[in-house]
N, C-alpha and C positions, 0 to 999 in steps of 0.2 A: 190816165196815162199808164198807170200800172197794171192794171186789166189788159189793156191793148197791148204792153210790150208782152206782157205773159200770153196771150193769144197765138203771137207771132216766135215763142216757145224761148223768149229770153228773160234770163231771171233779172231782178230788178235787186236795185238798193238804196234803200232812203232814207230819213229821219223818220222814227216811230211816233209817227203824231197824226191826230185827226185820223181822217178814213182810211187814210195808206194800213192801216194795221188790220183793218179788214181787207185788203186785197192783198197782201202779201202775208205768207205763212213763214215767219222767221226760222231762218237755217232751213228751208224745204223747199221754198220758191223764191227766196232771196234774202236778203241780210238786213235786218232794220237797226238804224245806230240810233242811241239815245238823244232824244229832240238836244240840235244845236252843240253836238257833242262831233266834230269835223275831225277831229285825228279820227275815231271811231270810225266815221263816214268813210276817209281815205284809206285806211286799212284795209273794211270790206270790199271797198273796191279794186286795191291788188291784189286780193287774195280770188275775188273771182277774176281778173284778168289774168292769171298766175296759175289758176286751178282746170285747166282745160275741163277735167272729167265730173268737179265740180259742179262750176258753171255750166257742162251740160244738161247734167242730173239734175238742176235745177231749175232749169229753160224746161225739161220736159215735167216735171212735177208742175209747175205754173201754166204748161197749158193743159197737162190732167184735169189740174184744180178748176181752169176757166170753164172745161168743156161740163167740168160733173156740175158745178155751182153756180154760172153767168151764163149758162145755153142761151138767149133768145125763145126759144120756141118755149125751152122749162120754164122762165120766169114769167112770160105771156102769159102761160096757161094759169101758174098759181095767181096771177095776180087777175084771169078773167075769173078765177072759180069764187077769190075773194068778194068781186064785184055781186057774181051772183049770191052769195051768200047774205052780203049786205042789203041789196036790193030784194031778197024773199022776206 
């Protein structure tokens, strides 16, 4: 879900746990609050609803980040080169 809103050039904000911490880059593509820590959670999120210039700068940092590191066609190909690597 975090990949996808960052795609569509919106920054995200979640609890820092599990995978979420590899798709979101804290303070650059979005705001991650400490697992189960809700004032935290709510903060970050008036502060991007509150931060126009922010939250934009961060919508477009999260789709930078999608396009250099989640492309489709990049992770195809490193994951066809692996195949052949294994398979020689």
């Amino acid at each position: 879900v975090q990949l996808e809103a960052q795609a569509m050039g919106l920054p995200c904000v979640s609890f820092s746990s599990g995978g979420v911490v590899e798709a979101i880059e804290h303070e650059k593509t979005g705001l991650l609050a400490p697992e189960k820590d809700t004032d935290k959670l709510a903060e970050y999120i008036r502060q991007l609803l509150t931060d126009d210039t922010r939250r934009q700068a961060m919508g477009k940092a999260g789709r930078e980040r999608m396009e250099q590191f989640f492309n489709i066609r990049i992770q195809c190909g490193q994951l066809e080169d692996i195949y052949r690597k294994v398979a020689s």
